[in-house]
C-alpha positions as CSV (number, residue, x, y, z in Angstrom):
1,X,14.5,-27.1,-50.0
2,X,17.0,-24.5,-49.2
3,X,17.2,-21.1,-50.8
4,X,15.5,-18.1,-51.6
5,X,13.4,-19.4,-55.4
6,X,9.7,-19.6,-54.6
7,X,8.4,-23.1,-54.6
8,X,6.4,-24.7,-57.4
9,X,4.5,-28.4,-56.4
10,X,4.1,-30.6,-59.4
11,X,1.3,-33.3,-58.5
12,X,1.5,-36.3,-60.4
13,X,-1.8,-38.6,-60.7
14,X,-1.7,-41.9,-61.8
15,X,-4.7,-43.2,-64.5
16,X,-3.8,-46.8,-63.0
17,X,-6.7,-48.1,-60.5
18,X,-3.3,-49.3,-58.9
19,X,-2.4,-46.4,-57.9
20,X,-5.6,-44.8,-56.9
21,X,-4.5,-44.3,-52.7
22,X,-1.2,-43.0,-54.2
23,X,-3.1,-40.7,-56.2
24,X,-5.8,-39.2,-53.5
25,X,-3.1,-39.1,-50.8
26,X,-0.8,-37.3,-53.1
27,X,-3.5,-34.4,-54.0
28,X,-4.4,-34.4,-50.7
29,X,-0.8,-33.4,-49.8
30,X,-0.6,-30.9,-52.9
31,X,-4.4,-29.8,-51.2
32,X,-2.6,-29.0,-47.4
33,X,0.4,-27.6,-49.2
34,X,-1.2,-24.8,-51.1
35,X,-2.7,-23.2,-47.5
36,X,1.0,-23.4,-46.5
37,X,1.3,-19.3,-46.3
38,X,5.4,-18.3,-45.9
39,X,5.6,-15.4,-43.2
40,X,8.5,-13.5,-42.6
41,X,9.0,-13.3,-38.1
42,X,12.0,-11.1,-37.0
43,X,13.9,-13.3,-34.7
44,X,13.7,-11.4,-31.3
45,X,16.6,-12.5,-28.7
46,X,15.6,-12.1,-24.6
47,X,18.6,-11.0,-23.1
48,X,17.6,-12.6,-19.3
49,X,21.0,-10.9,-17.8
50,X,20.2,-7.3,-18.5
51,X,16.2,-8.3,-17.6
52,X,17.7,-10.0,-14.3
53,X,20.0,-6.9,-13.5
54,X,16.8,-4.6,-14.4
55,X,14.6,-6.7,-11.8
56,X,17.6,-7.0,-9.4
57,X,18.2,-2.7,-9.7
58,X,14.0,-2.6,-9.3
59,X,13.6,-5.1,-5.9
60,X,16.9,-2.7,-4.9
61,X,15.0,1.0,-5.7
62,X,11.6,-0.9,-3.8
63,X,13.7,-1.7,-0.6
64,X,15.3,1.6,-0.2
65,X,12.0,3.2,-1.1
66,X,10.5,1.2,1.7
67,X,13.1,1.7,4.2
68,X,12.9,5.4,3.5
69,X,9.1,5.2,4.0
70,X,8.9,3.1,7.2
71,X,12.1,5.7,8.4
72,X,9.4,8.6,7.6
73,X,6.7,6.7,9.3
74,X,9.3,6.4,12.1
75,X,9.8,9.7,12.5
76,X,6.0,11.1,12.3
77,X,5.4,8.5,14.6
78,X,8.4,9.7,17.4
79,X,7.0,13.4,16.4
80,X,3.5,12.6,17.3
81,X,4.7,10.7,20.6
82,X,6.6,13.9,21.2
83,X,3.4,16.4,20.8
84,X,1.2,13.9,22.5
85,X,3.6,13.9,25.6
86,X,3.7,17.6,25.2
87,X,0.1,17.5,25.5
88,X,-0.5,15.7,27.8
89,X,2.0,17.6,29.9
90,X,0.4,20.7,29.5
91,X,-3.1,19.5,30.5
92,X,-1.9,18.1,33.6
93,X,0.0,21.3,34.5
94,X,-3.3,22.8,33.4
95,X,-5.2,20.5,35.4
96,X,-3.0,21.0,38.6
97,X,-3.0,24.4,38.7
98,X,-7.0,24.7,37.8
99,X,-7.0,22.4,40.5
100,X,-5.3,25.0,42.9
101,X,-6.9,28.2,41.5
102,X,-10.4,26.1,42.0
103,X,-9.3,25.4,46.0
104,X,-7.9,28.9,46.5
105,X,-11.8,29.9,44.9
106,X,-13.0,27.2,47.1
107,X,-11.3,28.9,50.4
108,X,-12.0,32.7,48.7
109,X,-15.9,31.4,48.5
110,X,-16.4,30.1,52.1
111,X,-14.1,33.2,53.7
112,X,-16.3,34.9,52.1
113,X,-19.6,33.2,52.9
114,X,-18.4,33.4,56.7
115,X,-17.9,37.3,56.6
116,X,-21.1,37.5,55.2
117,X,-22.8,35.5,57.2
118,X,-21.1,37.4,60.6
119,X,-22.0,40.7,58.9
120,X,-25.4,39.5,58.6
121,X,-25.3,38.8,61.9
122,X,-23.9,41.8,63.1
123,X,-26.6,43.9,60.9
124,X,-29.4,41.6,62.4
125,X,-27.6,42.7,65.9
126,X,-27.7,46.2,65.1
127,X,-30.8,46.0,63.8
128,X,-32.2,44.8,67.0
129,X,-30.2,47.8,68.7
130,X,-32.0,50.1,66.8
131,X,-35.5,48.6,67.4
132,X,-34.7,48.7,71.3
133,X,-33.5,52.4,70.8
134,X,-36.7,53.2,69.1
135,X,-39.0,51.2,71.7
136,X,-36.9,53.5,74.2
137,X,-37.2,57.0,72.3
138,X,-41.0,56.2,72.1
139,X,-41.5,55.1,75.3
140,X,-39.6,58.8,76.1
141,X,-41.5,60.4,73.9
142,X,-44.5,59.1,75.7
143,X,-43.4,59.6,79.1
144,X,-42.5,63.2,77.9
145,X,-45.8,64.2,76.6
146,X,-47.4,62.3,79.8
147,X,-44.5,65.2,82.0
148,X,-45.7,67.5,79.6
149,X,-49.5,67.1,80.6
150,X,-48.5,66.6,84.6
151,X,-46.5,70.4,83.8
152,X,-50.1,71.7,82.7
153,X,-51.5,70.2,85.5
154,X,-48.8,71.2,88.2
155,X,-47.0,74.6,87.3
156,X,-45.3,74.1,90.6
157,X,-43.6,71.4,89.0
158,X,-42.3,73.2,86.1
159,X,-38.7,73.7,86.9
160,X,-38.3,69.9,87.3
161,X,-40.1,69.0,84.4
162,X,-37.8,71.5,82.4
163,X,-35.1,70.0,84.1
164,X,-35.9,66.4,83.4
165,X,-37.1,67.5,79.2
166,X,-33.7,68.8,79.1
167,X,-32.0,65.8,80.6
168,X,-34.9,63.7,77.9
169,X,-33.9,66.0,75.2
170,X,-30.0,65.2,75.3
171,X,-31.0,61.6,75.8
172,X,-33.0,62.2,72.9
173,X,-30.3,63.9,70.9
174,X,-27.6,60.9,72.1
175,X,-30.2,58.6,70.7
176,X,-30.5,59.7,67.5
177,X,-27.3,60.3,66.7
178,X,-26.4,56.8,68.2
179,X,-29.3,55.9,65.7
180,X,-27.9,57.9,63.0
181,X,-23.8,56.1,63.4
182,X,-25.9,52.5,63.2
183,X,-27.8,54.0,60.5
184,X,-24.4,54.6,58.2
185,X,-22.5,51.4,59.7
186,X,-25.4,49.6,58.5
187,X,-25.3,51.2,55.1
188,X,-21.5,50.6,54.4
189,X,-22.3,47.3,55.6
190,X,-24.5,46.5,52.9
191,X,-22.5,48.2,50.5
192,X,-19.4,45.8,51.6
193,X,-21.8,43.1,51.6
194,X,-22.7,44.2,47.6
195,X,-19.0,43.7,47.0
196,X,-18.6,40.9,48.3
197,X,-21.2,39.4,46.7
198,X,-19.6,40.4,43.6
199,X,-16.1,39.0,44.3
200,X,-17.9,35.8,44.6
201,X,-20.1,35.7,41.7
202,X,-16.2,36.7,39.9
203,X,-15.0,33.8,41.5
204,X,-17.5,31.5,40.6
205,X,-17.6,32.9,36.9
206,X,-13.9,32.0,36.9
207,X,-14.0,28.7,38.2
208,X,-16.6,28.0,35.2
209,X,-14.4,29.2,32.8
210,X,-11.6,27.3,34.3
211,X,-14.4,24.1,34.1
212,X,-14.3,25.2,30.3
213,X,-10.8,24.9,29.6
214,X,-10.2,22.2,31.0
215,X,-13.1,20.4,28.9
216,X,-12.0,21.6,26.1
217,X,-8.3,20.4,26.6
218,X,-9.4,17.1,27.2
219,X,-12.0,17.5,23.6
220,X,-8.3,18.5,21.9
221,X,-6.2,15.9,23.6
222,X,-9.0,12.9,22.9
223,X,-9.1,14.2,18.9
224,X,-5.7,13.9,18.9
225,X,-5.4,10.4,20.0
226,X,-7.6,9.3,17.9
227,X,-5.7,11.2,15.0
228,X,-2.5,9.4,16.5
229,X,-4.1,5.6,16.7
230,X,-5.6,6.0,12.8
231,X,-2.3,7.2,11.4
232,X,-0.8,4.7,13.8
233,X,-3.0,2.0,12.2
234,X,-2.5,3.4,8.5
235,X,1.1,3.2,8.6
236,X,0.9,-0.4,10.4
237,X,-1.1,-1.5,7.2
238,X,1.1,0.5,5.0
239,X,4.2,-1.7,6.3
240,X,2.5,-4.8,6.1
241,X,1.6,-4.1,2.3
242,X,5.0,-3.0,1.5
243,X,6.4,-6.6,3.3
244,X,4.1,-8.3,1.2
245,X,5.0,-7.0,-1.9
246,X,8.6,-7.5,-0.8
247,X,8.0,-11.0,-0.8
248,X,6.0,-11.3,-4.1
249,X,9.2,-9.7,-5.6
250,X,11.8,-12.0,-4.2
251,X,9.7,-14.9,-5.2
252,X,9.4,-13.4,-8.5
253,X,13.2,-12.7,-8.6
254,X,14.1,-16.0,-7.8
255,X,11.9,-17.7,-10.1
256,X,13.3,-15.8,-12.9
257,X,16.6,-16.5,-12.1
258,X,16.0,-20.2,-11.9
259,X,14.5,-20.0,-15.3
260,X,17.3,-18.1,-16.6
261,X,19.8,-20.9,-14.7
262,X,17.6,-23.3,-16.4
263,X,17.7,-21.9,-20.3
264,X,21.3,-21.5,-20.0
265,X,21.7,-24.7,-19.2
266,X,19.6,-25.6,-22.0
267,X,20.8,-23.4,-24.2
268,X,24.6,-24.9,-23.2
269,X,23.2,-28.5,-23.8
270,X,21.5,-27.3,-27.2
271,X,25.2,-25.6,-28.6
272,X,27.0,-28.7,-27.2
273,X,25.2,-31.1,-29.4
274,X,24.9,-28.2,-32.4
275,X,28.8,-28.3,-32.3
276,X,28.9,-32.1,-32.1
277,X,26.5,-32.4,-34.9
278,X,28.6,-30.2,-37.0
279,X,31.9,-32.1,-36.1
280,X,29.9,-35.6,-37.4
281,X,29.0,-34.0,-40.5
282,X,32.4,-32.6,-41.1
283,X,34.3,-36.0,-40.2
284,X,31.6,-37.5,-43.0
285,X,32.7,-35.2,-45.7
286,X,36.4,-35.6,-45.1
287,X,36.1,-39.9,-45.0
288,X,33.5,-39.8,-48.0
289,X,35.2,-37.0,-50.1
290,X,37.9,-39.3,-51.2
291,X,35.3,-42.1,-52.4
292,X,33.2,-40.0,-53.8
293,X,35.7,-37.5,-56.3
294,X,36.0,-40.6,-58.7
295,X,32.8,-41.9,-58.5
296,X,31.5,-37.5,-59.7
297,X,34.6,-37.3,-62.5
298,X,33.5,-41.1,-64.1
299,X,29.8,-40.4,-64.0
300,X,28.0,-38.1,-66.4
301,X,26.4,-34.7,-65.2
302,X,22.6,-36.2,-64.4
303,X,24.4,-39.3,-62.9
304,X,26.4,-37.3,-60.2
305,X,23.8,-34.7,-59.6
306,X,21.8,-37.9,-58.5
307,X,24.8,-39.0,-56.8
308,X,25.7,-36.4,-54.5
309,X,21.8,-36.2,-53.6
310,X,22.3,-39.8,-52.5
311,X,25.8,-39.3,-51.1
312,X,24.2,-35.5,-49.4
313,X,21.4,-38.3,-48.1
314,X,24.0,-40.9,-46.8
315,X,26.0,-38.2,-44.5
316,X,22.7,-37.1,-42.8
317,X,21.5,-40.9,-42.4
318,X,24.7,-41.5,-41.1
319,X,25.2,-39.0,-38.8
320,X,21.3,-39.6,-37.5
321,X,22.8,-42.4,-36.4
322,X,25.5,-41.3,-34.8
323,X,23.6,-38.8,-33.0
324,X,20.8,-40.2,-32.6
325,X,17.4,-39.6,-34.0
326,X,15.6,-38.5,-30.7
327,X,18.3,-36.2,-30.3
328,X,17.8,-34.8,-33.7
329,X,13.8,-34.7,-33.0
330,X,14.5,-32.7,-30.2
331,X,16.8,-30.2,-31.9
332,X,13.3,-29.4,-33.6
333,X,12.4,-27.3,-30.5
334,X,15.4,-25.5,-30.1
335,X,15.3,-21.6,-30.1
336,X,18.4,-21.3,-32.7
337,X,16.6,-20.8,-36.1
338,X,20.2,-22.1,-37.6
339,X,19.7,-25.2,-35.3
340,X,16.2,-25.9,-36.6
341,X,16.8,-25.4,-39.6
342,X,19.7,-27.8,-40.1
343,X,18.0,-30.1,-38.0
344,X,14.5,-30.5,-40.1
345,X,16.5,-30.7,-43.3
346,X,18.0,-34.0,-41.6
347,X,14.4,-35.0,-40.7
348,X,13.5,-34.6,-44.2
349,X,16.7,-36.2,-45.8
350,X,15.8,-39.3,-43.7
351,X,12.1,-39.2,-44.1
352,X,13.2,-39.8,-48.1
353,X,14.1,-42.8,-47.4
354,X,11.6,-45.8,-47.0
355,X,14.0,-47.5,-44.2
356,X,13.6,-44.3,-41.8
357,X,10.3,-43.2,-42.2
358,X,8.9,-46.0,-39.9
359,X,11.8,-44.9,-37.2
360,X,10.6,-40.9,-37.6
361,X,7.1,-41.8,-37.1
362,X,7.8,-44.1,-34.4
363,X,9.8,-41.7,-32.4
364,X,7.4,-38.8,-32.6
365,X,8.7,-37.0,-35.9
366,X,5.5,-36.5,-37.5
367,X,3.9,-34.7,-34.2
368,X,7.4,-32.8,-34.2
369,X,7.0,-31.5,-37.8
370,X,3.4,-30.6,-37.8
371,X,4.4,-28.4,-34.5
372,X,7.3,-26.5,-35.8
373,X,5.2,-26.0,-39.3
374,X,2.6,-24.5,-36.8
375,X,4.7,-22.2,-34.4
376,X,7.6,-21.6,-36.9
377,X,7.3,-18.6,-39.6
378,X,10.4,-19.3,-41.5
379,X,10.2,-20.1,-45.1
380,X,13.0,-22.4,-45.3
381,X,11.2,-24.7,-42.1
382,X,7.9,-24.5,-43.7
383,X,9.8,-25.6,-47.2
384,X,11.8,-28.7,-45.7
385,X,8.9,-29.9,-43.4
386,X,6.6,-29.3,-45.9
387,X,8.6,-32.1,-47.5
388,X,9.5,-34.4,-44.6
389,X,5.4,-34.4,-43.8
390,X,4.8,-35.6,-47.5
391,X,7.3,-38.1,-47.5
392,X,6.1,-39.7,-44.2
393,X,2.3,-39.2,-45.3
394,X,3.1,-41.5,-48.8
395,X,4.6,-43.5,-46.4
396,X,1.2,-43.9,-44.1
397,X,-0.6,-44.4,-47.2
């Protein structure tokens, strides 16, 4: 079966009723053999060091990554803290000195309430004054017309009425300048009274505005809080994501590398028995090669072609048996193509014979053939368990 030649299947059918499950099993076989297709796979090798190096370097660049990022989020963090302090500095030096400027408004608004209220007073006093002064300059001016009409009456009075007018008269004259003066201190009264009013509807516009700014620096200092908390939050999230997918890695990691531990060791075990396989066959050829060179020179050319097939036959049955033949069965499932190959031909070599073909079958051979026909693409496998699988089926028949 080895070599590069295409194939050619001869079936042979008996006429003989004899032979008639020989026959149907054999075109049977020739009928599963001709949907044998031979497909050429490129042999692709995983190297699991420079794929564990290439996870190890990734799992490195992710930590680092992640410590930068939580350092980041470390700092914005500290930097917020640090404005949010700031702010909340400021608004209570804000609030303490709106809190001052809004008692010194407070004292400024009842000093000024009390000075108005006295200079109400004081006008309502003055006021009264004036009313008094003109009850008393009508009451003159009365009592001078009355003199006046007494003068008519009695010229003999005259002088003393002239007298008294001119002592009325000044009284008069003191009167209405007296009346005048309260007139004026009234008047600047009023118009200090104006101001003042304004000075306290100044103040009280101020305070408002003071009222303003302090409700808006507490609007500005709650947004920012609430900023603060959600990017607080986000980057709490963030971190726990990043842990999480820190730990799917490492798990990840480590079951790769206990695969890899696991096909090397596997891969050891597999070269271990390749090597001993190949010593067996090689300790076979050197004790048989000095039986068989006389029995190839005395024979003729058909004779010791048949000969070495049988004496080829003998090595593998024989070193089947040293090995063992579930060892050899499970050299089938190696990943070596060499390994597989050498292996099925010793399958096949045995499955020629009648005395191993209940042994392969027995031990799982024929499930082990029709799998590697199956996942194998190599013409040479295909070829030789092609072979073993008819040998064992003629058998079953």
């Amino acid at each position: 079966f080895a070599g590069t030649a295409r194939t050619s299947l001869v079936v042979t059918i008996g006429p003989s009723a004899r032979h008639h499950s020989e026959t149907s099993s054999t075109v049977l076989f020739g009928q599963r053999a001709m949907k044998v297709v031979n497909t050429i796979r490129l042999k692709e090798e995983v190297d699991y060091e420079t794929l564990y190096k290439n996870v190890e370097n990734e799992v490195d660049h992710l930590t680092s990554e992640m410590e930068r990022q939580q350092k980041l989020r470390h700092r914005e963090k500290m930097q917020l803290e640090k404005r949010l302090k700031e702010s909340e500095t400021f608004l209570n030096d804000l609030k303490m000195i709106s809190s001052v400027q809004i008692e010194n408004l407070e004292k400024e608004k009842h000093q000024f309430e009390y000075a108005v209220k006295r200079l109400m007073q004081e006008l309502e006093e003055k006021e009264g004054r004036n009313n008094v002064l003109s009850e008393k300059i009508v009451h003159l001016e009365t009592s001078l017309n009355e003199k006046k009409q007494q003068q008519l009456e009695s010229f003999s009075t005259t002088q003393i009425l002239a007298e008294t007018t001119k002592t009325y008269e000044k009284k008069m004259g003191e009167l209405l300048r007296e009346l005048e003066e309260e007139r004026s201190r009234s008047a600047s009264m009023k118009g200090h009274f104006n101001v003042l009013e304004q000075q306290l509807s100044d103040a009280r516009s101020s305070a408002q505005f003071q009222e303003n700014m302090a409700r808006e620096l507490k609007r500005e200092l709650s947004k920012i809080t609430q900023t603060f908390t959600s990017q607080v939050h986000s980057l709490e999230e963030k971190i726990s994501q990043l842990v999480s997918e820190k730990e799917l890695i490492y798990g990840e990691l480590k079951s790769t590398q206990a695969k890899v531990q696991d096909e090397a060791s596997h891969r050891q075990s597999l070269e271990a028995e390749v090597l001993r396989l190949k010593r067996s066959k090689t300790d076979n050829c050197v004790e048989e090669s000095k039986t068989l060179c006389g029995m190839v020179r005395s024979g003729s050319g058909l004779g010791s072609e048949a000969f070495m097939h049988k004496s080829g036959n003998l090595k593998e049955t024989l070193a089947s048996q040293r090995v063992g033949l579930p060892n050899v069965l499970a050299l089938l499932k190696s990943e070596e193509l060499e390994v597989q190959i050498h292996a099925v031909k010793v399958v096949a070599n045995l499955a020629a014979e009648d005395i191993n073909q209940e042994k392969i079958v027995e031990e799982g051979g024929l499930d082990a053939l029709l799998s590697l026909l199956e996942t194998s693409e190599n013409t040479t496998i295909h070829r030789a368990t092609a072979g073993a699988i008819a040998n064992l089926a003629m058998n079953g028949t």
